[in-house]
Phi, psi and omega in degrees: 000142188259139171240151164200168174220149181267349163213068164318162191250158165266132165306340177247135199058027174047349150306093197304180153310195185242122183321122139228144201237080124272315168315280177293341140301340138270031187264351187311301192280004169289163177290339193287119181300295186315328177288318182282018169274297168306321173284316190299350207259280188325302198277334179286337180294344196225008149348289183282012197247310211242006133034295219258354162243349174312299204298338160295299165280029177330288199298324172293346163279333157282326157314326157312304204318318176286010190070033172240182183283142211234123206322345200237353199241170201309153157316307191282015154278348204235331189257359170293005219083232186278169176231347187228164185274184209280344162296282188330314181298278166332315168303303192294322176271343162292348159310314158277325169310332166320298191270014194264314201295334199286309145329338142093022189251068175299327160288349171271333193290300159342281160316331169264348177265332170308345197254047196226333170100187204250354184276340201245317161230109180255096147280016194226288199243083180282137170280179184277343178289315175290352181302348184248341169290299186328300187298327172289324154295316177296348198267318177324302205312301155352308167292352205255315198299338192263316177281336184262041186236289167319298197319307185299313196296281211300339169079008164280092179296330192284359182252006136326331201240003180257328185314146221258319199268009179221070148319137168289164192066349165273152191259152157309148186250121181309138198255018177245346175262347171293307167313322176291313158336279191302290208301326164290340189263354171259351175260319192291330169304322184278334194266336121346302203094349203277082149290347187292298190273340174277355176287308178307321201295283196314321169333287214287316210255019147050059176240112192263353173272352175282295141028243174323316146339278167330295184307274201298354158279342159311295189294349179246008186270013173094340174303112190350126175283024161271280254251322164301331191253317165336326192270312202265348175282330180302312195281308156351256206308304165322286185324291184310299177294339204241329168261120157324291138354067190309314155005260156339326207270338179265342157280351188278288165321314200283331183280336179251359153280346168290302187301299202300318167301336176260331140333295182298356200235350183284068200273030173254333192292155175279154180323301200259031125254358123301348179286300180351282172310288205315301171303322175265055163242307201286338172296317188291324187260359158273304177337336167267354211028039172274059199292004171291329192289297178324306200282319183288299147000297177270316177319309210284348194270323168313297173342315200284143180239211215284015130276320198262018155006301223279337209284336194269339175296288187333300184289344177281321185308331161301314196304298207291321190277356146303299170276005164302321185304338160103326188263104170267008169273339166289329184276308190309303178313322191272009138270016179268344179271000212275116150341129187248169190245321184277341205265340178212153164201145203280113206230155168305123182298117152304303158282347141326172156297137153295126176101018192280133181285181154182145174239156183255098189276194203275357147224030190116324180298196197189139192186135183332125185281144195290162206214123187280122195222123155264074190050050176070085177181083171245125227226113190279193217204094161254191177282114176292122134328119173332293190326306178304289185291344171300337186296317189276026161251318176293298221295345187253015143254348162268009155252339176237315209293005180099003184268005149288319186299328195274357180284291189301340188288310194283335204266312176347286194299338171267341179266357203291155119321345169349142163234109172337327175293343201277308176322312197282318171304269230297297209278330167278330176265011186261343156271338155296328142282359191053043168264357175285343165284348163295107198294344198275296163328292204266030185261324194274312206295342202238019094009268203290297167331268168019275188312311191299353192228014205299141183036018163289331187062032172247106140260014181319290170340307168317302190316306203283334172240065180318292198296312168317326197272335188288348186285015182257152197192165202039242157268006153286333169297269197003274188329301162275020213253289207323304181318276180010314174251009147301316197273340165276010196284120161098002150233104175286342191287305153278010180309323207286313201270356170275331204251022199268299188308354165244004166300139180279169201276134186214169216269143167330145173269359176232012169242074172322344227243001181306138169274125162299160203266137184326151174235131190283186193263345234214120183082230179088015212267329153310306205288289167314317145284342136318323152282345164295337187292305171333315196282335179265003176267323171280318196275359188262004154237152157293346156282336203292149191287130165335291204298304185298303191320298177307317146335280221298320155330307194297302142355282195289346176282305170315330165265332131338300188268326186250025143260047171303310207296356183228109191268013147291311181310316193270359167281298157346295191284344176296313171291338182268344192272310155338297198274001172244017154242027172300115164107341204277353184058015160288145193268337158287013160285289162317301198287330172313306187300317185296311196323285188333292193302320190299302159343323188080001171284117172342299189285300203302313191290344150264345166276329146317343180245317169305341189281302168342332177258329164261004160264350194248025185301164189055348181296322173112359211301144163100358183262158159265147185104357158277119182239153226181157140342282194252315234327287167323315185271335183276357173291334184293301192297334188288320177291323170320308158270021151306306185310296172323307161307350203258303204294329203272131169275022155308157135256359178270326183258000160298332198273330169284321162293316192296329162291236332238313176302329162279345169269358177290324178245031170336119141101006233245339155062197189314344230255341184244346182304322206286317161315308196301306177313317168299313155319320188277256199359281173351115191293355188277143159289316150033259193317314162267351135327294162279354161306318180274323179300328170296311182296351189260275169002296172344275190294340196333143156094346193310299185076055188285147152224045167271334187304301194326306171305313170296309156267014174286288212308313202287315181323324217247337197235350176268164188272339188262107178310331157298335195261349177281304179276348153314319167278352189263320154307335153312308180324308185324305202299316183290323182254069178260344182296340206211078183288306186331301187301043168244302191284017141312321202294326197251017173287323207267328179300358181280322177265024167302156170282342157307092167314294191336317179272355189274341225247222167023313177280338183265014177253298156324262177356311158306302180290319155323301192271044178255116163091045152230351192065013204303141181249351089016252169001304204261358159270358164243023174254315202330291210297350185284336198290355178245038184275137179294325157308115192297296162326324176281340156287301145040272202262300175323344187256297150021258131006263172321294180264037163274321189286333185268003195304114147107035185284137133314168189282000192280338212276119163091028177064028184046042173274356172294340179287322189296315183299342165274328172308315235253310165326271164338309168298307206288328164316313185268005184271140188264003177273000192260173193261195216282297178337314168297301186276036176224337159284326204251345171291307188282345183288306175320317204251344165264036150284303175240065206280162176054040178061070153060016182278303193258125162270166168262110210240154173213016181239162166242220181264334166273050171035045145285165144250127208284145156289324176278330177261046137228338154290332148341288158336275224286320157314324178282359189280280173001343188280338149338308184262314165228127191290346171297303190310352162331308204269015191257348166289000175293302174319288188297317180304152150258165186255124187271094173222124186265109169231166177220134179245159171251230180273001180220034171061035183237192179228140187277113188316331193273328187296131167263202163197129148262150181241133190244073151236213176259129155311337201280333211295318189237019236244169134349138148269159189288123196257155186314160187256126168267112227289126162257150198248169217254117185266142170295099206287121185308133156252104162327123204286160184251119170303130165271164187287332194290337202280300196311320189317282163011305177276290204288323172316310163315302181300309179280329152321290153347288184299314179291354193271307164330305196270355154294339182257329171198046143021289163287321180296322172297359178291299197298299177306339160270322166317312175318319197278303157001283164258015115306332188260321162319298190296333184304300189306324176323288215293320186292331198272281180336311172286359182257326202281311193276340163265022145276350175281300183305309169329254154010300183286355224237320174314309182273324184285007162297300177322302187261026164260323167303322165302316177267356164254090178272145180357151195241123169260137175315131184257138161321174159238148222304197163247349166223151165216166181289114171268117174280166214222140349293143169228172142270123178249137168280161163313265233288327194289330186276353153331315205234028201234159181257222068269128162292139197235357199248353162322165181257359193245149177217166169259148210266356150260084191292326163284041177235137176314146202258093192213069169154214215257112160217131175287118183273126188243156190244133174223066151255025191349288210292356179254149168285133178247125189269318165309043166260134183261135177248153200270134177230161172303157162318310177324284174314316193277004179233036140285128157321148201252152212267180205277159159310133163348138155196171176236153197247147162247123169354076196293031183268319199321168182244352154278343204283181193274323176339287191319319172305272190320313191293316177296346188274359198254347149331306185294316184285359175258327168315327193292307195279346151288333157286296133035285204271340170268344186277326184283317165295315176294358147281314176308340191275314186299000000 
């Protein structure tokens, strides 16, 4: 029988041997159970050291573990079954599992160690020599319990065979001992406190009863209620990001507004972990669209009052960031719930218990007053206060009334930056080649304006060249009519009287029963852009007030229905009546719009559909599992126009249904494959065109990656080139939350032989990267900008500067100054072609759009995604196809404008924000210098020696002729000239000695102003400065920016980034601030400020200054008349 020991000492030199389990591997092949027992304990001991002679016997260790005979032992041994007992068994497989782990194969080792027992793998109390097996194996276990879980929820089988853990030739794993496994590391997560990891775990493996589990051991484990909404704001932000699955991900949310709800209701909790909940309850239940939840929420916090101020700061600070989101139909609901001071008011039950509420409504009745309940959170509902309703009164101009909107318009309009010269260069260089006769060219300069002033209200530029503007004609007046509401977007208070000399003729507004007036079939092309203009003047922000947007809906609508007969008007009111129901899913609207369409006109009928998408955007209509109001009938118009894109021989207005069925499934995640798909099918490319703008919408912000897949696979494989670049412009839209990931995806789509996708890749690449400056980004679009294709330089100048947005000249090693020269040349080079200077002209105007004020942003700061600046987008993209749609990037730009207000909505002058950077890092760019031009200097012609002889020949031939005729007469004149020319050389030798003197002297007193004044040395430049309020703070500038606390003004969240509308609380009260700013309109602020006090006088009065004056000079004149009589009667004497 063979022995062995694994490290004997030598008896000579005292130096052990050299380690080996050969002695005990071969105690493996005895007959003897007990030895091989015994080797199995001795070999699991020395396992991690020997590992690597272990692994030889691998089959025979598994074959212990299954209970059979091992290679060496009898046949009749072998035909009884098992030969060793279930200790023996377990030991051979924690053996192999040992070296299976070493071997670096954790799913084979998994499997042996799950058949190994709990004495051989301890997930709850691992010792420190197992700690890194134990951990390794359990993250395996985890990962296989979590992909069969997905499998299971999603009912996908075919992702059976892509799973990383399910390999051919491999065995299954029990899926009741994986679970024991997952379930003991979720007892070891409660007892640790890591609620945290154990939460990922449920998430990822779409266990909503593990879930809920989780959550209520949070809430009962005694843990501090900080460290409890810490834990549930982390499974917030994890649920919103990590689950895929809109299902899930809303049963997930709805189980962490509970928890998030007894927090917020817990009034033994500390202050800044009820503020906390509160902001993540209102995050979680819009992410739920439960705006009835929202709206009770902001009710209670508004209620609180004079201690609990801060609480009431708070809910207007919630007001602004519902609407930062961008969904106006979810902010309106959640002002529907906001208390009115006339429609009810809370007065003592007669009949009732004293103090009992009830309210009394509007027809008198009388009914218990409603009680603000949060999940089982009730808060009795007492009589507000004057204070209370001015709070509900604020909180409901900044959700319908438009005061966000009048924030960015005023900070636009006083901060822009605009630089006049640019505008003025573009128009000199587009006449100096005479390209302003290119109607296309000079259609993008007044474009390009647009962008460069987008909400500013300066049309100065316009004004001052009228006759420029006049060379625009057809559907370029359409266009530039348009601009008009770019530059003007978001002042709703004048739109009527700014647009009123283009606007078409509509019946008196105060004789309803008035006919409107005939519309010709024929021009109309201002008139119809000026409603478009309208339309971008209310709809290109999500704030603006509900009220004007209705007016203005109403207007357009009245023009909608009696211009069929002129399909520019009706194309104009059609885009405008979209943007001022955008988003509402009205169904009378719809059937208007449908009316249009029905007509059979190209133009109208796309733009009739396109409106159409944007009034049912996000909605969903037509999917299944949409619930809804209206659900049915608008589902009913979607299949109608399906039927229609089938029926109609347009290719504009098939093209207009195919957006409008893709902004319709905005947000809409899986709720949408089965339309989309059908969309994918479709022999029309159209039709599957908008299919990929629909799955990029779907999905947008998700970073889904079956969206990823689909449109890579659509990118690579479809026949139409519209429908390649259409999915290749999609990555963007799905991954804008996680930008980094686009140009990996598209570097190699950059070197397609397809332009159209190389055109797609460097337009993604912009919108993904806009306003970071990525220098990465702008070194793989740089080889496009020499592309042989003129569109993909396009989209290559395009691009760069959507990545160049809100850049300093400092940015990119300043190399962005070469890229605006490189603009400038390419406008004015006459070899390049239209496309190329049509790139490069609108680039010149997104560089510095909205006076260096705006980026192209499509998140908001609580990580929505806007629906209006991504349905925006995919309209300015359309402009490929009709160049009006151009003007639709109003919707996508945002305003980077930081203010801080205090409660009664003003801005305190003095509050600051620090930034902790280099001023230059974010400062303004340097606006151009105008070339003065330089007069040309006389150069004194140079004498030749043949030219002088010449003369002097000439000269003495004279003279001698002269002096042959008179001799004598020539003397005295000569002498005369003679001494002139002595004294002229006199006075020339004196005037050179003294300005050589003054020279000399002028020399020295340099010298010694040099001396005492030494070099001026460049002072560094700091590392932080002070941001003043209101500013532009940019996305990547608020990464490194602060709040001072040490202020007299703080914000009412302080651990939140210092970035959009932020409420500020003073805390100082009881002092006067005199630094206080009120936000005002363009309008207000270019009223004259009104005159001083004075008092007037009669000018009969003997006080007024008239009066005055005249007598004194009355007087001086009686004076200067005696005077003068006192003088002749002396002369007379």
């Amino acid at each position: 029988m063979a022995t062995a020991v694994a490290m004997p000492l030598d008896p000579i030199g005292g130096q052990p041997p050299i380690p080996t389990a050969s002695g005990l591997l071969a105690l493996l092949s005895e007959p003897d159970p007990s030895l091989v027992s015994h080797a199995l304990t001795k070999l699991l001991s020395v396992v991690d050291t020997l590992w690597h002679e272990v692994a030889e016997a691998l089959p025979d260790l598994e074959a212990i573990a299954e209970g059979g005979a091992v290679g060496g032992a009898d046949e009749d041994d072998a035909a009884m079954g098992e030969v060793y007992d279930e200790a023996t068994q377990q030991t051979a497989a924690a053996l192999a599992s040992r070296v299976f782990f070493h071997l670096e194969e954790p799913r084979q080792a998994l499997r042996l160690a799950l058949e190994s027992g709990d004495e051989h793998f301890d997930v709850l109390s691992p010792s420190a020599k197992d700690a890194a097996y134990v951990e390794r194996l359990v993250n395996a276990a985890i990962e296989e319990y979590v992909a069969r879980k997905q499998r299971a929820f999603d009912g996908d089988e075919s992702a059976k065979e892509e799973s990383t853990s399910s390999k051919e030739g491999e065995e299954e794993l029990d899926m009741a001992k994986l679970a024991n496994v997952v379930h003991l590391m979720f007892e070891r997560c409660y007892r640790d406190g890591s609620y945290g990891h154990a939460l990922g775990v449920a998430f990822e493996a779409r266990e909503g009863d593990k879930v809920a589990e989780i959550l209520e051991k949070l809430g009962g484990s005694g843990v501090e209620a900080t460290e409890v909404v810490a834990t549930l704001k982390h499974a917030l932000g994890s649920a919103n990001g990590m689950i895929l699955s809109k299902a899930f991900r809303e049963r997930a949310l709805g189980l962490i507004a509970q928890s998030l709800a007894g927090a917020f209701g817990d009034d033994g909790a500390p202050a800044a972990a009820r503020r906390n909940a509160a902001c993540a309850l209102v995050l979680c239940r819009q992410l739920l669209g439960d705006a009835d939840a929202v709206g009770e929420i902001v009710v209670r916090l508004l209620d609180a009052g004079g201690e609990e101020e801060d609480a009431a700061l708070l809910g207007l600070q919630l007001c602004f960031d519902i609407v930062d989101s961008g969904d106006q139909a979810f902010v309106a609901k959640v002002a529907a719930c906001l208390p009115q001071k006339g429609e009810a008011a809370v007065v003592e039950g007669a009949n009732g218990a004293a103090g009992e509420n009830v309210e009394v409504g509007a027809d008198g009745t009388e009914a218990p007053a409603a009680t603000a309940t949060e999940q089982g959170v009730e808060v009795e509902t007492q009589p507000r206060s004057d204070a209370a309703w001015e709070r509900f009164a604020r909180a409901r101009r900044v959700l319908t009334g438009g005061f966000t909107s009048e924030l960015a318009l005023s900070f636009l309009y006083k901060n822009s930056n605009s630089d006049p010269l640019i505008m003025a260069n573009l128009k000199k260089a587009l006449e100096e080649r005479t390209a302003s006769r290119n109607s296309v060219l000079h259609n993008c300069a007044v474009t390009a304006h647009g962008y460069l002033n987008a909400g500013t209200t300066n049309d100065a530029f316009l004004r001052d060249n009228l006759d420029w503007m006049k060379k625009a004609s057809n559907w370029a007046k359409f266009s530039a009519t348009a601009s008009m509401g770019v530059i003007h977007a978001g002042h709703t208070t004048e739109a009527m009287t700014l647009l009123e000399p283009y606007l078409p003729p509509s019946a008196p507004a105060d004789d309803p029963a008035a006919a409107h007036p005939t519309v010709s079939a024929s021009g109309g092309y201002a008139e119809g852009g000026s409603l478009y203009a309208l339309g971008l003047v209310h709809g290109s922000r999500a704030g603006s007030s509900t009220e004007k947007r209705a007016e203005a809906c109403a207007f357009l609508r009245t023009h909608l229905r009696n211009s069929h007969a002129n399909e520019v008007i009706s194309h104009g009111a059609a885009l405008g009546v979209g943007l001022t129901s955008f988003g509402s899913s009205n169904l009378e609207v719809v059937n208007e719009l449908k009316e249009l369409l029905y007509t059979d006109s190209a133009v109208a009928g796309e733009a009739a559909s396109v409106a159409m998408g944007m009034v049912l955007v996000g909605s969903g209509a037509g999917n299944a599992g949409v619930a809804g109001p209206r659900a049915e009938e608008l589902g009913e118009v979607v299949a109608e126009l399906r039927n229609y894109a089938r029926e109609t021989q347009h290719e504009k207005i098939i093209r207009g249904i195919a957006l409008c069925l893709a902004l319709l499934q905005f947000g809409q995640e899986e709720r949408a494959d089965a339309s989309l798909e059908e969309m994918r099918g479709d022999r029309d490319p159209v039709i599957r065109y908008g299919a990929m703008y629909g799955l990029s919408l779907a999905y947008c912000g998700t970073g889904s990656n079956k969206a990823i897949r689909i449109l890579l696979h659509t990118a690579v494989s479809d026949v139409n080139d519209d429908v390649r670049m259409a999915a290749v412009i999609g990555l963007a839209l799905v991954l804008h939350k996680t930008p980094e990931r686009v140009p990996e995806l598209v570097g190699l789509l950059l070197e397609s032989f397809n332009p159209h996708v190389r055109y797609a890749s460097c337009v993604a690449v912009g919108i993904a990267m806009a306003g970071t400056g990525d220098a990465a980004s702008v070194a793989l679009l740089e080889p496009m900008l020499t592309d042989m294709a003129d569109h993909v330089r396009q989209g290559a100048l395009l691009g760069t500067a959507m990545i160049y947005m809100q850049q300093s000249d400092a940015c990119n090693h300043r190399r962005i100054k070469a890229f605006r020269e490189k603009l400038a040349t390419l406008i004015s080079d006459k070899h390049q072609t239209t496309l190329t200077k049509m790139g490069a002209i609108l680039s010149t105007g997104l560089l510095d759009a909205g006076g260096r004020n705006c980026a192209l942003s499509l998140g908001s700061r609580n990580g929505f995604t806007k629906m209006t600046s991504a349905a925006g987008l995919v309209l300015w993209l359309q402009h490929w196809h009709w160049y009006p749609l151009m003007n639709m990037l109003s919707l996508a730009v945002t305003p980077t404008v930081t203010v801080g207000l205090n409660g009664d909505f003003k801005y305190p002058k003095k509050f600051e924000i620090v930034c902790n950077s280099k001023p230059s890092a974010y400062a303004y760019p340097k606006k151009l210098e105008e070339k003065k031009e330089e007069k040309k200097k006389r150069v004194e012609t140079v004498a030749l020696s043949t030219t002088a002889k010449n003369k002097a020949r000439l000269a003495r031939k004279k003279a001698k002729e002269e002096a042959e005729g008179g001799e004598a007469d020539m003397d005295v004149d000569k002498k005369e000239e003679e001494s002139k020319e002595e004294k002229k050389e006199e006075e020339g030798k004196e005037e050179k000695k003294e300005e050589g003197a003054d020279g000399e002297e002028k020399k020295e007193e340099d010298a010694a102003e040099g001396e005492a004044k030494p070099k001026k040395k460049r002072e560094p430049e700091p590392t932080s400065f002070r941001v003043a309020n209101p500013a532009r703070i940019t996305v990547a500038q608020a990464e490194v920016c602060a709040f001072d606390l040490a202020q007299r003004y703080r914000p009412v969240r302080p651990e939140e980034t210092p970035y959009g509308v932020i409420i500020l609380t003073d805390s100082t009260p009881a002092e006067d601030d005199e630094e206080l700013g009120a936000v005002k309109t363009p309008a207000q602020e270019e009223e004259a400020d009104p005159p001083e006090a004075f008092e007037w006088t009669p000018p009969e009065h003997p006080d007024h200054p008239d009066a005055a004056a005249k007598a004194e000079k009355e007087g001086e004149e009686k004076a200067e008349g005696e005077e003068k009589e006192e003088s002749k009667e002396a002369a007379a004497e």
